[in-house]
Structure formats: C-alpha cells, structure tokens
KEFI-198072 format. One record per residue (C-alpha): residue number from 1; y, x, z; residue in three letters. Coordinates in steps of 0.05 Angstrom, whole numbers. Each point is the difference from the previous one (the first is absolute). Example, Ala and Ser with C-alpha at 12.3 -4.5 7.8 and 13.67 -1.06 7.14 Angstrom:
2
{atom 1,{-90,246,156},"ALA"}
{atom 2,{69,27,-13},"SER"}
END
This chain:
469
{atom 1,{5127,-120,1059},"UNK"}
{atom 2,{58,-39,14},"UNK"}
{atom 3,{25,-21,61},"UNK"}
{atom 4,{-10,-71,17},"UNK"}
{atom 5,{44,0,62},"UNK"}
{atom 6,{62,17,-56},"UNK"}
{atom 7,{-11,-83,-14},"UNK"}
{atom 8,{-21,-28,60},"UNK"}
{atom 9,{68,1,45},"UNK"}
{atom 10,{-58,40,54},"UNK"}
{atom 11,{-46,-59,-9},"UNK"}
{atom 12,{46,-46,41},"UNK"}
{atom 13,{-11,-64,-52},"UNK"}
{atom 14,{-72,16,-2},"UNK"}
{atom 15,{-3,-2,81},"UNK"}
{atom 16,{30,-71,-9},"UNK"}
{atom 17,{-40,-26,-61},"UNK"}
{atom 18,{-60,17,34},"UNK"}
{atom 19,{10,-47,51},"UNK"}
{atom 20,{-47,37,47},"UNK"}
{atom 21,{43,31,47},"UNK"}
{atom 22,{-23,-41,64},"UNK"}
{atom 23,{-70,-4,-21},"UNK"}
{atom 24,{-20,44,53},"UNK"}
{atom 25,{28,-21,52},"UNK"}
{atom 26,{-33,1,63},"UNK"}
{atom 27,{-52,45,-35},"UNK"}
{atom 28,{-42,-55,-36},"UNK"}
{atom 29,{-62,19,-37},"UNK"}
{atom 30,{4,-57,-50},"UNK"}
{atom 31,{-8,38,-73},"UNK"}
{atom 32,{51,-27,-51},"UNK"}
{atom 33,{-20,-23,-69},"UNK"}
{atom 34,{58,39,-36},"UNK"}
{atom 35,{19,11,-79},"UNK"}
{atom 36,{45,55,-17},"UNK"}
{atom 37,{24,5,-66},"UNK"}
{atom 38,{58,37,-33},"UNK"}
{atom 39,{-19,61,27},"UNK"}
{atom 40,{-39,71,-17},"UNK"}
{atom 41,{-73,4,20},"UNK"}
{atom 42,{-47,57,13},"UNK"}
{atom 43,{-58,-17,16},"UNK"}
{atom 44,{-21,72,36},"UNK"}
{atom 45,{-61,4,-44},"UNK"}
{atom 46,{32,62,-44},"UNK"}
{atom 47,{34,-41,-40},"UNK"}
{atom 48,{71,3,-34},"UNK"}
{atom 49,{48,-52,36},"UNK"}
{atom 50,{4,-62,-43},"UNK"}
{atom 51,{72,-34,-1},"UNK"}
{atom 52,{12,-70,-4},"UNK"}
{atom 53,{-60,-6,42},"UNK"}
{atom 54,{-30,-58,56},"UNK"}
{atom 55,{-35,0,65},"UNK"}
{atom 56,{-48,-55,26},"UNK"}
{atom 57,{-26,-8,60},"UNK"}
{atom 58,{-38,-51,36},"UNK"}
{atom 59,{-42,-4,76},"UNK"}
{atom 60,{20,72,8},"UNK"}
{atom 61,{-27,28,-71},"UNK"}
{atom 62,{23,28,-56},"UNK"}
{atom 63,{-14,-59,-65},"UNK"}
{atom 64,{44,39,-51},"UNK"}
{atom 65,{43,54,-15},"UNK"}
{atom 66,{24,21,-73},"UNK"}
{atom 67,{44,-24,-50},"UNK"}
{atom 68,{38,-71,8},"UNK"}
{atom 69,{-32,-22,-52},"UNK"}
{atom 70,{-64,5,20},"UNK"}
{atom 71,{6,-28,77},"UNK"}
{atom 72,{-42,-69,9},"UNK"}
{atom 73,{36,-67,30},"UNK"}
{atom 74,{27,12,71},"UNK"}
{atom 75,{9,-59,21},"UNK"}
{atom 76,{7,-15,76},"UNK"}
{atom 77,{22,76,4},"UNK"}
{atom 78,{68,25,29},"UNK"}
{atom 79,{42,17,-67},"UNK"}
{atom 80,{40,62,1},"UNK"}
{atom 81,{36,29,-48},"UNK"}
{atom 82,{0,75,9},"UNK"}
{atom 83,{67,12,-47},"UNK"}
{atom 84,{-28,70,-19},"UNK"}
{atom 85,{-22,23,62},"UNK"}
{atom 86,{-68,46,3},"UNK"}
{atom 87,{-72,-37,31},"UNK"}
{atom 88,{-51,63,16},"UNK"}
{atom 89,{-63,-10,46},"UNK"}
{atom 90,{10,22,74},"UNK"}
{atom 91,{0,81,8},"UNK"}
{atom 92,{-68,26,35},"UNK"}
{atom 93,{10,52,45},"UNK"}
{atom 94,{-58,47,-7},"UNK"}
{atom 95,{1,46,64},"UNK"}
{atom 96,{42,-21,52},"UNK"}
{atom 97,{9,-8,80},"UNK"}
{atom 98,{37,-71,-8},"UNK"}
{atom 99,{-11,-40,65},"UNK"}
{atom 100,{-5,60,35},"UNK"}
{atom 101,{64,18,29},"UNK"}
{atom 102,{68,-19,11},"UNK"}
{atom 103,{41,63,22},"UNK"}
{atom 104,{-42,56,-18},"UNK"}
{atom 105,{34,46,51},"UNK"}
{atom 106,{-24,-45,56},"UNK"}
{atom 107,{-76,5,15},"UNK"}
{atom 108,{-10,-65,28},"UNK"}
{atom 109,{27,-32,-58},"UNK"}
{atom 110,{-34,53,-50},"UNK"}
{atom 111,{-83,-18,-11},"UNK"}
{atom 112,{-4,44,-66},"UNK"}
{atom 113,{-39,54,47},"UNK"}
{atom 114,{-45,4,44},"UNK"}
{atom 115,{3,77,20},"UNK"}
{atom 116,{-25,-10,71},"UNK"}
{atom 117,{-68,-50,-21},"UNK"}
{atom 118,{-65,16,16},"UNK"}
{atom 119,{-22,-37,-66},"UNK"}
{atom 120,{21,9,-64},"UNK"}
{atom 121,{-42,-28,-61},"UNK"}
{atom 122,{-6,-59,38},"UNK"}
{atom 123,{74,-15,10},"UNK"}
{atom 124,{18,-74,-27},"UNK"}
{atom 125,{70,-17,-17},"UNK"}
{atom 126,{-12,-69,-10},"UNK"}
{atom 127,{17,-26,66},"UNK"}
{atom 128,{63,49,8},"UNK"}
{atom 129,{28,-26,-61},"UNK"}
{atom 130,{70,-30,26},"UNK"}
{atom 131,{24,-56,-57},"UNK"}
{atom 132,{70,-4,30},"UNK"}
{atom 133,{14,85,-9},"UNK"}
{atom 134,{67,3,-31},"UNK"}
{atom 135,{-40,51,-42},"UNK"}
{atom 136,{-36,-62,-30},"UNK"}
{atom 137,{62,-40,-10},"UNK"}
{atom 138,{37,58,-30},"UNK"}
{atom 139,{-49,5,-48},"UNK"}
{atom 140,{-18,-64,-14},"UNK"}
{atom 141,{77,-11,-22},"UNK"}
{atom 142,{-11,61,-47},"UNK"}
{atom 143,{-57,-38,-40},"UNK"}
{atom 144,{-62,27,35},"UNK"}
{atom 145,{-49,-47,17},"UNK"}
{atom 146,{-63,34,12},"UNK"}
{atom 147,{-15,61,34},"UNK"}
{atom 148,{-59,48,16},"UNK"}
{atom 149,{19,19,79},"UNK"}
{atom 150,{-31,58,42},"UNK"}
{atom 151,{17,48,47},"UNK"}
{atom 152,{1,75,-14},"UNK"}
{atom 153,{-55,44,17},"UNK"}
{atom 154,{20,35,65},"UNK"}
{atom 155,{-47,18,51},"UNK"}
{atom 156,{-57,1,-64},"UNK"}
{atom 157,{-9,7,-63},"UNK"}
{atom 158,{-20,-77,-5},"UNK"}
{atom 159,{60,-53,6},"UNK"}
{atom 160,{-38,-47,7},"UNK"}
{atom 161,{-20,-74,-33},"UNK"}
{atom 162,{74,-27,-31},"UNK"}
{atom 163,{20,-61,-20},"UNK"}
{atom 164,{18,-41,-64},"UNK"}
{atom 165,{64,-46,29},"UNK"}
{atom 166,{44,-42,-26},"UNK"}
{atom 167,{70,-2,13},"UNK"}
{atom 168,{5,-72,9},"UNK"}
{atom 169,{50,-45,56},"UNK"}
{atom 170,{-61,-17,33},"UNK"}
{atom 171,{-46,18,59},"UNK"}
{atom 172,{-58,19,-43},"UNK"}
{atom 173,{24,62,-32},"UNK"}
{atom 174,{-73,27,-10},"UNK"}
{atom 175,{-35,-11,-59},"UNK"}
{atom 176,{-55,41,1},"UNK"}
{atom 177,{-24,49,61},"UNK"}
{atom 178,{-41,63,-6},"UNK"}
{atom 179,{17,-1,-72},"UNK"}
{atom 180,{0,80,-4},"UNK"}
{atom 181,{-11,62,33},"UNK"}
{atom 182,{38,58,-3},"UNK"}
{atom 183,{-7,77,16},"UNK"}
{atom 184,{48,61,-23},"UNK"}
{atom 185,{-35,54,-25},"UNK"}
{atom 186,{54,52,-22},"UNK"}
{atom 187,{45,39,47},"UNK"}
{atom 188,{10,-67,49},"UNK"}
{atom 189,{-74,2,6},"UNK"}
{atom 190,{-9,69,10},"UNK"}
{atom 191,{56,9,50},"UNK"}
{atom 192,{-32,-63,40},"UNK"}
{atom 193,{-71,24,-4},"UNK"}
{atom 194,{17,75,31},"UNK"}
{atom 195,{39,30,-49},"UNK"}
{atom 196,{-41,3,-66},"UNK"}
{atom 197,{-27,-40,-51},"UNK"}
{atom 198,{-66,24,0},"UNK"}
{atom 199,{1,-33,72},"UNK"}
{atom 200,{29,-60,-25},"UNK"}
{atom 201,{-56,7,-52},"UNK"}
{atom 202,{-57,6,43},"UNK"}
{atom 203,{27,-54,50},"UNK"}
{atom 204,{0,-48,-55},"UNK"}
{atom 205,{-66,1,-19},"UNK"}
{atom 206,{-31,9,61},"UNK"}
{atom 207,{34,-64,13},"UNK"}
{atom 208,{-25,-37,-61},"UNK"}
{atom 209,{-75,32,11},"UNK"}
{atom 210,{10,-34,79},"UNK"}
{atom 211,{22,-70,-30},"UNK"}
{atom 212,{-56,3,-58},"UNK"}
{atom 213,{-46,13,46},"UNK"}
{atom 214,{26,-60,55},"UNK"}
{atom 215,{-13,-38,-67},"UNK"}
{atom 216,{-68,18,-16},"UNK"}
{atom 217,{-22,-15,72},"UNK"}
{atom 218,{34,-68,7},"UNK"}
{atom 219,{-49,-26,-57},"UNK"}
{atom 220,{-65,30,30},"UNK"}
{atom 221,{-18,-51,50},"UNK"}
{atom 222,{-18,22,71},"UNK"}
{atom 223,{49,68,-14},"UNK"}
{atom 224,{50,8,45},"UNK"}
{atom 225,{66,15,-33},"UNK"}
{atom 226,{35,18,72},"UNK"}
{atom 227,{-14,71,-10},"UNK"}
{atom 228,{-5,51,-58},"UNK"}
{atom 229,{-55,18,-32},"UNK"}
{atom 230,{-20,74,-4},"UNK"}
{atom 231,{-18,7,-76},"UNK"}
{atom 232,{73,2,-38},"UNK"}
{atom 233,{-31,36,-55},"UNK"}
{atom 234,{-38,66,-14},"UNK"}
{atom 235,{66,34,-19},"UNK"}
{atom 236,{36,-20,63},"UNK"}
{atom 237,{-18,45,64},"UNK"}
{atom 238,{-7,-52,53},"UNK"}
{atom 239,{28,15,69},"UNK"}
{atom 240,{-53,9,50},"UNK"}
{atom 241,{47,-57,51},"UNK"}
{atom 242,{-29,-45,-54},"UNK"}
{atom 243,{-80,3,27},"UNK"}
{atom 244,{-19,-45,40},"UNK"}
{atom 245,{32,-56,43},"UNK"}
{atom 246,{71,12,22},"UNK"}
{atom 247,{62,-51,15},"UNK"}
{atom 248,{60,54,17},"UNK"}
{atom 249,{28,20,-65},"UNK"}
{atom 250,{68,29,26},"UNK"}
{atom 251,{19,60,-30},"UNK"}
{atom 252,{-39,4,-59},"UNK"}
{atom 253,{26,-9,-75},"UNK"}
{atom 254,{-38,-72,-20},"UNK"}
{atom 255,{29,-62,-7},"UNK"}
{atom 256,{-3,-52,55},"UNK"}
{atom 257,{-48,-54,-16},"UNK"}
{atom 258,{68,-46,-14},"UNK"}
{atom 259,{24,56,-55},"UNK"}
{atom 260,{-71,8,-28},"UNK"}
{atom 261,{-12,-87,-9},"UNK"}
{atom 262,{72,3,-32},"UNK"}
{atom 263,{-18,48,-63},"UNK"}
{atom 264,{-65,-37,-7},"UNK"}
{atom 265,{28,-42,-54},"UNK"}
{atom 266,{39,58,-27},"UNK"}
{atom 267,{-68,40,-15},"UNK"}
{atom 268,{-32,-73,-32},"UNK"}
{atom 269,{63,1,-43},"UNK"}
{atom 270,{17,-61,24},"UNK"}
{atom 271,{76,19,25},"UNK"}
{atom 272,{44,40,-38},"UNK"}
{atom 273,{10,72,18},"UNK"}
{atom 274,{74,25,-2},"UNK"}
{atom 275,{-1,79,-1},"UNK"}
{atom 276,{67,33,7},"UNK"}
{atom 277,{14,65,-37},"UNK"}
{atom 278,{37,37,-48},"UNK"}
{atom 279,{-18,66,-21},"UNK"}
{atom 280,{-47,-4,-59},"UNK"}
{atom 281,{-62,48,33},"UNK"}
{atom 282,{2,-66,51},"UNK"}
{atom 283,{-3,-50,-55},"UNK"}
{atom 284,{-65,30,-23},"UNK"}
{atom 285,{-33,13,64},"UNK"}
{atom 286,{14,-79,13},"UNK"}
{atom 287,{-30,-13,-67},"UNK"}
{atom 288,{-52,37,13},"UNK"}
{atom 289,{-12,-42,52},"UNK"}
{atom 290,{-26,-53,-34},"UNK"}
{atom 291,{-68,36,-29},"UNK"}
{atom 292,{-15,7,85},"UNK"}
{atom 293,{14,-69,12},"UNK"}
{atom 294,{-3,-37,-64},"UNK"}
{atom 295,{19,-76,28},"UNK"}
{atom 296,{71,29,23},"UNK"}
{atom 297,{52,-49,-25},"UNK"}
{atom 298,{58,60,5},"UNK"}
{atom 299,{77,2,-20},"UNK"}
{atom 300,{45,59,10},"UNK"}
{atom 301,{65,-3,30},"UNK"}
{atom 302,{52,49,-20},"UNK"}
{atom 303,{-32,42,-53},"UNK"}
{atom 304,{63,31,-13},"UNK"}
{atom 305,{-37,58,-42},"UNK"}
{atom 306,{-48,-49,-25},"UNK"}
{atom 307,{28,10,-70},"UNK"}
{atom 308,{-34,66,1},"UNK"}
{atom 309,{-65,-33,6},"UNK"}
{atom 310,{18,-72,-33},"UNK"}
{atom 311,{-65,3,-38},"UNK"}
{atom 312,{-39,19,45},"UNK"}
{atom 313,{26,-71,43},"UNK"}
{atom 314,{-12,-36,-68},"UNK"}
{atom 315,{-62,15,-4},"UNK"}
{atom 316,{-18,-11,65},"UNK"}
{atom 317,{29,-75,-7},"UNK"}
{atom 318,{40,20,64},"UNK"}
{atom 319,{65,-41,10},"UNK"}
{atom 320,{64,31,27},"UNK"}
{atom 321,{54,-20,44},"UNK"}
{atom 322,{49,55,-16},"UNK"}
{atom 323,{67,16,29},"UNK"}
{atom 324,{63,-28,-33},"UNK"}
{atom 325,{52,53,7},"UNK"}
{atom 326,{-41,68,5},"UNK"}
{atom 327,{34,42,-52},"UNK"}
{atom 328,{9,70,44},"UNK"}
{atom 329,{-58,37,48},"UNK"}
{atom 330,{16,-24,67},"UNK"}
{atom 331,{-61,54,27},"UNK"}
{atom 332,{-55,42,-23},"UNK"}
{atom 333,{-39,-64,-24},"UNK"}
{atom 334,{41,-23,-46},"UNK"}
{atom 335,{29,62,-38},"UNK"}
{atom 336,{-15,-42,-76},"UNK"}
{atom 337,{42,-63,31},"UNK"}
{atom 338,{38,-29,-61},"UNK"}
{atom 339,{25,-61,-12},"UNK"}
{atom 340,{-42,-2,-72},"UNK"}
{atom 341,{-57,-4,53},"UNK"}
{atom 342,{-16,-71,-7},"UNK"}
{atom 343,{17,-10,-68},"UNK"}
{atom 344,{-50,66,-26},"UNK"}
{atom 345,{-61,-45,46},"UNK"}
{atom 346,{17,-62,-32},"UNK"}
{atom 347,{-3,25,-64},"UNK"}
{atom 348,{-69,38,9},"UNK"}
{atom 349,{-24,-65,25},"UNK"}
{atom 350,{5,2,78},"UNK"}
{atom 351,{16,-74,35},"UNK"}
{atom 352,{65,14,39},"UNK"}
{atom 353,{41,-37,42},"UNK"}
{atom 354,{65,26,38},"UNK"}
{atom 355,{14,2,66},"UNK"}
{atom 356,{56,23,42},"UNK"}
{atom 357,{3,67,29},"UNK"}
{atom 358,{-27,9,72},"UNK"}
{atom 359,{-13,-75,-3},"UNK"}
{atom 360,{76,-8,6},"UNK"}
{atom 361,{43,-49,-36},"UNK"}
{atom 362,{-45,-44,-47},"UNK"}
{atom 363,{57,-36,-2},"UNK"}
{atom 364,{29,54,-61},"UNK"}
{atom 365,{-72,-13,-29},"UNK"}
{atom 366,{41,-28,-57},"UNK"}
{atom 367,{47,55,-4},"UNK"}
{atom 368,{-63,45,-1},"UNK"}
{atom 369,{-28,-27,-55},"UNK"}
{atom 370,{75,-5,-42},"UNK"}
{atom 371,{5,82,7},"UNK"}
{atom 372,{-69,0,-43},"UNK"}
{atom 373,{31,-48,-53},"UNK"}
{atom 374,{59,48,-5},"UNK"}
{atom 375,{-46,61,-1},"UNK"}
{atom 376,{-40,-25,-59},"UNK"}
{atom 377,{63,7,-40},"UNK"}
{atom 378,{14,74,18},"UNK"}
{atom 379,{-30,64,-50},"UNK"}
{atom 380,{-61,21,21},"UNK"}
{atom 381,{-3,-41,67},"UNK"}
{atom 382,{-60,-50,11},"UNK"}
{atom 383,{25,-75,26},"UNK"}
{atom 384,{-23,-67,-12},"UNK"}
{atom 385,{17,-57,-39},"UNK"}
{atom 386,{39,-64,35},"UNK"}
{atom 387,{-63,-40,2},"UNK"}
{atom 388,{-40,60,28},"UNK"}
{atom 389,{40,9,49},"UNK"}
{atom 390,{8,-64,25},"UNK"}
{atom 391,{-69,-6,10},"UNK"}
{atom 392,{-8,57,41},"UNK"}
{atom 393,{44,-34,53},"UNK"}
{atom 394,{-31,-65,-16},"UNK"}
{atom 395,{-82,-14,-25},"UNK"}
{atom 396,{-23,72,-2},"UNK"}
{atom 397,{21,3,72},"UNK"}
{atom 398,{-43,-64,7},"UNK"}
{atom 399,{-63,28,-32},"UNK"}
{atom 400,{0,57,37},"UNK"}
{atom 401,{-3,-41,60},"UNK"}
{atom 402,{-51,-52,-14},"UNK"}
{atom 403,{50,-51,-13},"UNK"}
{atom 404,{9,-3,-77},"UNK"}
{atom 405,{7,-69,-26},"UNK"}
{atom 406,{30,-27,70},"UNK"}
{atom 407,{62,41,1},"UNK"}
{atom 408,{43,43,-42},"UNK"}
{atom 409,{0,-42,-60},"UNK"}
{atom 410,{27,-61,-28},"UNK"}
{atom 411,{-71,-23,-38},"UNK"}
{atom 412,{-18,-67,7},"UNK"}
{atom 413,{-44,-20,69},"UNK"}
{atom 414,{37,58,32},"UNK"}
{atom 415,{30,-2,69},"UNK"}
{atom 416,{78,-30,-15},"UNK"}
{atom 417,{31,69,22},"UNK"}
{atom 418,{67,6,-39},"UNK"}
{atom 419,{56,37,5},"UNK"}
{atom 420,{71,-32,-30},"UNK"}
{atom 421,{42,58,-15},"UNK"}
{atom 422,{76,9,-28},"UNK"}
{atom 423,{-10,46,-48},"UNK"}
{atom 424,{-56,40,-31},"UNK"}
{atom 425,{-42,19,64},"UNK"}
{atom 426,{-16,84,-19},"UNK"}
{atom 427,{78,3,-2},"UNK"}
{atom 428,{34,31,61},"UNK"}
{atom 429,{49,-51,31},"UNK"}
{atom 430,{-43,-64,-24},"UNK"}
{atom 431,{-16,-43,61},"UNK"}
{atom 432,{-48,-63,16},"UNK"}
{atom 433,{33,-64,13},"UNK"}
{atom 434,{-62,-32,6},"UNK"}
{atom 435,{-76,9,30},"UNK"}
{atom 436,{-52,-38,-1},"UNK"}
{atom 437,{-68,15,35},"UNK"}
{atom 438,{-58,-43,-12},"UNK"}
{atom 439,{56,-51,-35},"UNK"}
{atom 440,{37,-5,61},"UNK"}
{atom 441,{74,25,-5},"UNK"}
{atom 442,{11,56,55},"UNK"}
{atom 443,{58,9,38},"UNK"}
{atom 444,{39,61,-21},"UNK"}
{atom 445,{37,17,62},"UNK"}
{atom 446,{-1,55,51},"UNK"}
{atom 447,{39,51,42},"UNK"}
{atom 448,{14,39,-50},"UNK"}
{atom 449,{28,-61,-36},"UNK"}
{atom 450,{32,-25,54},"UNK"}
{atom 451,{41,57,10},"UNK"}
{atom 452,{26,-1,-67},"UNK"}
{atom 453,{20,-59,7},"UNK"}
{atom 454,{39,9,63},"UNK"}
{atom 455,{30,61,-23},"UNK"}
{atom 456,{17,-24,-75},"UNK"}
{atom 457,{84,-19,19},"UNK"}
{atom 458,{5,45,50},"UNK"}
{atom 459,{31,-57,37},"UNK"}
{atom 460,{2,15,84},"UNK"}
{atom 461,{-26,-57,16},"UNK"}
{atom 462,{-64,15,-27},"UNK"}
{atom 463,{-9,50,51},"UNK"}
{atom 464,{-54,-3,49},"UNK"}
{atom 465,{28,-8,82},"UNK"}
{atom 466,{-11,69,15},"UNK"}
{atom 467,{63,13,-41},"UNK"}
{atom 468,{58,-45,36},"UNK"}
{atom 469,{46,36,45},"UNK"}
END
C-alpha cells in the first residue's frame, strides 16, 4: 500500500485542521464529538482498509466508520479533515507488564515479579498499576490503547490475577481487575516448580483440585472452607498432614488459602486461563486439560510450535496469543519456531492474536503484524492478509480478552479508541499523530519524546545544566 505520509507534509496540516491540539489540556476527560473524513479506515474487524473513508464519534462511542458516503449528519461534531491520513482502532496489547515498571534494572521501580512472595495465584496487579509509567506514555504515543498487564511467574508457576488497563491520561487506568490468570507450563514452569514439567504438571492440578474443592465447600452451608478437605479424588493419594484438624501448613506443597480462593473462578470457568508454552507435546497436555476440568476458559501464550498441532487447537476452540517475531529455536522448546507459525494456525482455524516477545515492546505490535503481511507474499511461506492482520493487534486481541465489542474495533456503540496515523499503520516508519481513548484526545508526549526534541538541532543550549563548564 502506499504511503500516506508521501502527501501529508508528516501530518503537520492535519495537526492544525484538527483543531484539537489543546483539547487535553490539563488532562480533561470530556469525550469529543469528532468527524474525520478524507481519510483511510480500517475498521480492525478483518477487513480490507476502505479509502475515502469517515469516522463518527459521539459521548465517547463509535456511531460510524466506512465509506464517506455512507456517514450520517454530524452535526455539533468537531470537523476534521484527515487529508489522507490513516484512522485504525486503538492497538490492544495482549500480554504485557505495562504499569509495572519504570527502569526495569531498578527493583523498586520494577513490580513485573514477585520472586521473593509468599503468594502467588493470588497476586493482583490492579492496585500496582502506575498510569503515569513512561512505559504507558511511550506506548500510548505508539497507538496502543489497551493492554492485558501481569507480572511474570517467578517464585511459581502462577503469575497471578492481571489486569485489562487502559492507557488513558487519567487516574483510573484500570478497566477491569482479576480479568485472567496465568501459569507457564513449559520449561519456565518446570524450572520454577523444581526442575521438571511433570512437577509443574502435578503442582498445577493439585492446585486446581485445592481451589475446586474451596468451591464446593463454600456452597454447602455450615462447611468450613478455612481448611482442605481430605477427599481430592480417588486417583489422588492424599497426604496423611491432610487428616484431621491442623492450622501450620509451612513447608508443605498446597496453596495458601489466599492462592486456593484465587483459582476458584478459574476452575468455574469464570476467568480466563492464560497457559504459557511452546513446544507442541505441551500444547496437548494443556488441551488435554480441558476433558479434567471441562469449565476451563484457557488461551495459550507462545505456542511457538503450535503449528505442529494447529488442529488439534482448532478443534479444541482454544485461542492463541502467539509470539510475533519467533522465526528461529531460541531453546529445546521451540525447535519448529517459524515465522509461518501463525499464519499455518490461522489458516487451520485457530483464533490468534500477536503479542510481543517476552511481553516486551507492544509498542512494534504493528510492526509485528506488517512482517505477516509481507510473509503472505513469499513462496511457500504462510502470512496473513492486511485485514487479518490488523485484527490480530486490534479485535481478536479483544476477544480473547473478554472485551470484544468495547475495544479493538471501530463498530458502531464501540468504545471511541482511534488511532490517527500518517501513513498506512503495518508499514515500518508510519507514526500516530493522534489518540483517542474513550473519545478523548491523549497527549502524545513523553521522555522519550522529549529527548528528541531537545536533541533534534543539536543546538548547546538545549543541553541539560550538568553540561556547562
């Protein structure tokens, strides 16, 4: 596709005819009622891009977004005229630890871990979540808008319950807590669990037996659910500590009662279940899962090999959130990586979404998700069209999360996340000019930003104090 920015002098008339630049100032959370026409849409729902296109939105939502010709009166609503530019929905950011840290190399700064915690299924990012992280601004000036956060299993094989955030100017970054738990199940989970997956295995669902159980008792009036009950099952040998009435539980392998309430709802299938693992042996033990605890709502993460066993997933009507970029074995786990990876599942039918490796960087989501469009064009490689792609950084995300037909698409009574971009967004050097969350522009700046800025002329006087003689 061509280039938009080649016409737009880098968007610099389209900064001025939008007449928004000071709507945020001072951070208000007034939503605009904005039309944007003369411009590209996608609407993130799969679709081909459709040019000469308009955008509507009023109170926040999404009324319109299509062809010119079809948009109904906007009157009362900001006019822009987007001279070419590209409107997309707002990038979700499926797996990430957004909020969580500013300088990763300095621990009190860094919450993505918590190696030293006596808990671990019950950790709850929600109140850690920081909306002022230059990680949030930095990303919210690359077009993402919402994110999945969570730390990284460390000291278990549980993370913990993430977040769904959004990546808004505002105080109230969380949009919905405990959305999902998730637990690594490969080599992370092995290595964490004492050096083997069939530990990792049997730690697992000894934990979901202890949190069905805390289930079953909290409905039985008079039960007490402050202790574990001795029947798990007639398959699973019960440890004779169990018997009887006991309160010291240091030392042993259960959960503490915190862990075992926090998986309750992961064993009623009421939160989502994010496994992480590659190799394709782990894909189908996970799936195999499911016939043990039917009312698991489960997504893998990773499943770099998972186009070894892509109809097996299919079949299974389990969703992906697949690495971006894994096109070489990094370890013994991932020997089948190719890029084709995600292509070969979507093609067999498997849901996927990308996500940045090692949860770092959503902000190249978009670049991601351009290296598939390429790949679909080379012999015998497996890639995805524009509109497929899109949507994998976009509404498939958004599914996958819970949050389909809020965010990630431009349909009508959707959340007014929009990206304003100066060229065609899958292309590497297009930028946003403009994002709006919830219909309210966002400020774009940041350090990063800031220092571009200062450093542009190279003029001296730019300099910070530390530098005058």
């Amino acid at each position: 596709m061509s280039k938009a920015s080649k016409r737009l002098s880098p968007l610099g008339a389209v900064g001025i005819a939008l007449g928004l630049v000071g709507a945020f100032a001072g951070h208000s959370a007034s939503a605009q009622d904005v039309a944007i026409t003369g411009v590209t849409v996608a609407t993130g729902d799969g679709s081909e891009p459709v040019e000469n296109g308009a955008v509507l939105v009023r109170g926040g939502r999404v009324v319109y977004a299509g062809p010119a010709s079809g948009m109904p009166a906007s009157g009362g609503a900001t006019a822009i005229d987007g001279q070419g530019a590209w409107v997309t929905p707002g990038i979700v950011a499926a797996i990430t630890t957004l909020g969580l840290l500013d300088v990763g190399g300095v621990g009190e700064s860094n919450d993505s871990s918590a190696r030293n915690s006596p808990f671990s299924a019950a950790l709850d990012v929600a109140p850690a979540v920081n909306p002022n992280s230059q990680h949030i601004l930095v990303h919210r000036a690359a077009g993402v808008t919402r994110a999945a956060t969570t730390t990284s299993p460390s000291a278990s094989i549980f993370a913990g319950q993430g977040a769904i955030i959004d990546l808004g100017a505002d105080p109230n970054a969380v949009m919905r807590p405990r959305a999902f738990q998730m637990v690594a199940l490969g080599e992370q989970g092995g290595r964490i669990a004492g050096g083997s997956r069939v530990a990792a295995h049997v730690l697992f669902r000894n934990a979901l037996r202890e949190a069905m159980k805390l289930g079953e008792d909290a409905r039985i009036p008079g039960r007490s659910s402050a202790r574990p009950e001795t029947d798990f099952g007639d398959d699973v040998p019960v440890d004779p500590r169990l018997s009887g009435e006991y309160a010291e539980r240091a030392g042993d392998v259960l959960l503490t009662r915190f862990d075992a309430s926090a998986l309750v709802p992961v064993v009623r299938g009421e939160q989502l279940l994010l496994v992480a693992v590659e190799r394709a042996s782990d894909i189908r033990s996970v799936l195999a899962l499911k016939k043990e605890f039917p009312r698991l709502d489960l997504a893998l993460v990773g499943a770099s090999e998972g186009w070894l066993v892509a109809q097996d997933i299919a079949a299974a009507g389990v969703p992906v959130i697949a690495d971006g970029l894994d096109d070489l074995p990094e370890n013994f786990e991932e020997l089948a990586s190719t890029q084709s990876n995600i292509g070969r599942m979507v093609q067999a039918g498997v849901t996927v979404a990308i996500n940045a490796s090692a949860m770092e960087n959503p902000r190249n989501l978009n670049q991601y998700a351009g290296n598939l469009v390429a790949l679909g064009r080379v012999p015998g490689a497996a890639g995805l069209s524009w509109g497929q792609a899109l949507a994998a950084i976009t509404s498939v995300p958004a599914r996958i999360l819970g949050i389909d037909g809020r965010a990630g698409t431009l349909a009508q009574g959707a959340a007014g996340d929009l990206v304003v971009w100066d060229g065609d967004p899958l292309e590497v050097g297009s930028t946003p000019v403009k994002v709006f969350i919830d219909g309210v522009e966002q400020p774009l700046e940041n350090h990063q930003s800031r220092l571009r800025d200062r450093y542009r002329d190279l003029d001296t006087n730019d300099l910070p104090k530390g530098y005058d003689w």
